[in-house]
N, C-alpha and C positions, 0 to 999 in steps of 0.2 A: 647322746651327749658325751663329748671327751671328758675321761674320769683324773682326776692327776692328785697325786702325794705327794707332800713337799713336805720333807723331812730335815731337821732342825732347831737352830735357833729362832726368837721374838726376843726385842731387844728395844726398850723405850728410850727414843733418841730426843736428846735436848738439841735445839739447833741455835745456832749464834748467828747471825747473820751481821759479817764484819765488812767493811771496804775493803780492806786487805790483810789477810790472814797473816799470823804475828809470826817475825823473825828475830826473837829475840824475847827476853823475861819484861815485864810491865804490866801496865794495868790498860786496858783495851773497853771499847764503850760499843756494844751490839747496839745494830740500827735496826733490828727486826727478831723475836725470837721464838719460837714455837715447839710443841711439845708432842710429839706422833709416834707412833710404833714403825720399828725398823727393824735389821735381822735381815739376812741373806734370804732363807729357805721362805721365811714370812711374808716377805714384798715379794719374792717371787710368787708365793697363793696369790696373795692380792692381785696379781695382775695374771696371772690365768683367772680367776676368777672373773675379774671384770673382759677377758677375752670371752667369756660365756663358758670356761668351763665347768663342770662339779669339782671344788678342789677341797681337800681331807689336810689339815695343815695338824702335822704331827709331830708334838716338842715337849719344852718342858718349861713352866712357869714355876713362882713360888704362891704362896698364898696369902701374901702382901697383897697392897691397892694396885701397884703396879701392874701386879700378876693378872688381875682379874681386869684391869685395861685392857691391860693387851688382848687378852680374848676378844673382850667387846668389841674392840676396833674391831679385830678378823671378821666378825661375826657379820659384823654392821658393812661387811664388804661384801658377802656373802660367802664365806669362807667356813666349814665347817669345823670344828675347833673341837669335839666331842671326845677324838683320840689322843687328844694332849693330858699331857696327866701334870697337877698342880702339887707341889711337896710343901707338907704341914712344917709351918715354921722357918721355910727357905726364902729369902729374897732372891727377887727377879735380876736379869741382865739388864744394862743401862750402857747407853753410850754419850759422850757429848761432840760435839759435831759444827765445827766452826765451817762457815762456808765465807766466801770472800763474791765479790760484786761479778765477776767473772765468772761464779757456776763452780769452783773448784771450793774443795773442803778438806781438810781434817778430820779424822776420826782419833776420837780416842774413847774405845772399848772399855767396859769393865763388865768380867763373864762372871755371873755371881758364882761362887764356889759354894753354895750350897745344895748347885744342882744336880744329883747324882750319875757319871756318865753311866753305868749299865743302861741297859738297852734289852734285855730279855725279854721285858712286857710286849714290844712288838711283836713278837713271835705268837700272840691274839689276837693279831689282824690279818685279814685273809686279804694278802697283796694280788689275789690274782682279780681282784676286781676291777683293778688299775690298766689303763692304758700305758701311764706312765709316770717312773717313781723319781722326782728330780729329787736331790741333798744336798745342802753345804758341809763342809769340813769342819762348821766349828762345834759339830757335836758329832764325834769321831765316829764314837763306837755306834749313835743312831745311824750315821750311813752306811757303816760298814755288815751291820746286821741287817738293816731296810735294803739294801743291793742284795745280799746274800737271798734273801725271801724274792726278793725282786724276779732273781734269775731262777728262781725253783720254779718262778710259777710263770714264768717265759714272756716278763711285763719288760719292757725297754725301761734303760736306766742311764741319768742324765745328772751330770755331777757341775755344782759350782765349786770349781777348783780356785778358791783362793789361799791365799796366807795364813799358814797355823803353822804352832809350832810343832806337831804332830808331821809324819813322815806321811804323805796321803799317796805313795804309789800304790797299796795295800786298796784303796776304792777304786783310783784309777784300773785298774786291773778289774775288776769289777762292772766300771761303765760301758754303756754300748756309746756314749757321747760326755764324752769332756770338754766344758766349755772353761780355759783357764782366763785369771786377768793376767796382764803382764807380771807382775810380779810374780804372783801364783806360779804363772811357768816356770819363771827364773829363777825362784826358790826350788822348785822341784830339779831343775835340769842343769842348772849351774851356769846356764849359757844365756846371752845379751840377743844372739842371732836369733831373730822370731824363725825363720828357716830351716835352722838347723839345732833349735831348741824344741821344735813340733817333731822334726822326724825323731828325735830321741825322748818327748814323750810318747812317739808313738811305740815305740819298741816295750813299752809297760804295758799295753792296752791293746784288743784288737778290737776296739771300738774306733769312734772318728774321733780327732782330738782339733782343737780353734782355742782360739785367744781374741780375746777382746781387748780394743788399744784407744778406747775412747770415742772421739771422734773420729778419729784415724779408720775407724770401723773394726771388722772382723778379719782374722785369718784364719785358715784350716787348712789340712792338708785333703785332696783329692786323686785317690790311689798312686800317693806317693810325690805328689806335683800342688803345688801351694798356690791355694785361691784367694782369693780378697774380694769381698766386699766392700763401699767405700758408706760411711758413718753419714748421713744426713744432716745436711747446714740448716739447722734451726738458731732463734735465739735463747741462747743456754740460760736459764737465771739457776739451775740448781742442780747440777750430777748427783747429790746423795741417791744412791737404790738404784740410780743406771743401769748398773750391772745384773741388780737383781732381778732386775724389771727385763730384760734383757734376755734371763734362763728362764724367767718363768712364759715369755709370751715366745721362745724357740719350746720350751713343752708341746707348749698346745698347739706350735705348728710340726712338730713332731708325731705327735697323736693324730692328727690329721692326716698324716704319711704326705705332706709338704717334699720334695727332693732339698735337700743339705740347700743350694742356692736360694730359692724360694723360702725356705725357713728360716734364713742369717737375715735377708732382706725384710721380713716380717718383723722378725728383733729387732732388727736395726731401727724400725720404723718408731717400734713403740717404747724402744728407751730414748728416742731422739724426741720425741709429743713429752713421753715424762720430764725430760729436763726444763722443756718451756715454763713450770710453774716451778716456785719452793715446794721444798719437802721430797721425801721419800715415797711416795702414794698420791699425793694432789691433779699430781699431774696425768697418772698412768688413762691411756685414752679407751673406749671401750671396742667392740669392733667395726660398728660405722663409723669412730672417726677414724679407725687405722685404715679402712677402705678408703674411706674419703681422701688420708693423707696421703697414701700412696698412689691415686690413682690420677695424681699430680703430674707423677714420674714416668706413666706407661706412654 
């Protein structure tokens, strides 16, 4: 069975469900609203998991009710949560999360500051068990240290490159696969041109580098020459966790030794099923139906 590490934040998302997300200061009235775990590195366990793999989701909670939600949810995915470590007295991360009738949302973050970034305690998990060790950027120093073990012990290493204020060339450099969002790039490379913003992250990296653009789908470059895959027309009701849903089900076609084509289309497939429903996790589909949905298209 594919083994994967998703290293990271959990982040309990409040969701709003608006007609249309606010332009302007007022008072606004949800027509739907619900309460789930979220978090880059987390929805992505979640959905390797539900692709059938063994996933080890390794972060940091506080010891609040929140804190010990979030577990349960993972757990209750089947996501093994055992190497997260919970800090006495700290509150958890929270987000709230306006979404509009269209599928499109808001986020607005709040990272508890009670959670200590060191990362040392990793260095008692024996990463060579892994197939492969994906992270997000918003717990710095956990990727940076889970890459570094990553590569001692010769496991592939798969970075969600999004938006922080933290400089993330330092993991890039690190990854054998960078999958950025648009922004993520743009923050990194200073540049609008997906073309000419991939060849200059790739000069930090001698991994593969892609950007995700939505429905727009996927780009990557391929020895030097830029691919696209094209995002699957579903009926959108909810992008939250798209993306994360997205690195976590390229993991596990990664682990598979999938070729870079074959695994952006797998992704594509199964954050394109997650958007059909609300939420962050509702939607994420298992692997007969990502077989079923794709074999729509052969």
């Amino acid at each position: 069975m594919t083994r994967i590490a998703c290293v990271g934040i959990t982040v309990q998302d409040r969701l709003y469900y608006l007609t249309a997300l606010p332009n302007g200061g007022g008072k606004y009235v949800a027509r739907d609203y619900r309460e789930i775990g979220g978090g880059p590195a987390a929805t992505a366990a979640v959905a390797a998991a539900r692709l059938g793999a063994k996933v080890d989701f390794i972060g940091r909670v506080g010891d609040d009710a929140t804190g010990n939600s979030l577990l349960e949810e993972l757990e209750s995915y089947g996501v093994n949560t055992a190497l997260s470590r919970r800090y006495c007295g700290a509150g958890s991360s929270q987000s709230a999360v306006l979404v509009d009738s269209q599928g499109e949302r808001i986020i607005i973050n709040y990272p508890s500051p009670d959670l200590p970034e060191d990362a040392q305690w990793l260095a008692e998990i024996d990463f060579r068990q892994y197939d492969t060790v994906l992270a997000d950027v918003r717990w710095h120093q956990g990727a940076l240290t889970a890459f570094t073990l990553a590569r001692q012990a010769g496991v592939t290493t798969l970075l969600d490159a999004d938006v922080t204020p933290q400089d993330i060339r330092p993991l890039v450099a690190l990854a054998d696969h960078v999958a950025f969002s648009e922004p993520g790039l743009r923050r990194m490379t200073g540049d609008n041109n997906i073309t000419s913003a991939l060849v200059r992250a790739k000069s930090d990296t001698n991994g593969h580098v892609y950007v995700t653009c939505g429905k727009r789908g996927c780009y990557w470059l391929e020895n030097g020459q830029l691919q696209h895959q094209a995002g699957f027309e579903v009926k959108v009701v909810d992008t939250t966790g798209a993306g994360d849903v997205f690195h976590g089900a390229l993991a596990v076609a990664l682990s598979k030794k999938h070729g870079i084509n074959c695994a952006v289309n797998y992704a594509n497939a199964v954050a394109a099923l997650k958007c059909t429903r609300p939420g962050g996790r509702a939607g994420i589909p298992d692997c007969d139906q990502t077989d079923s949905f794709l074999a729509q298209y052969v």
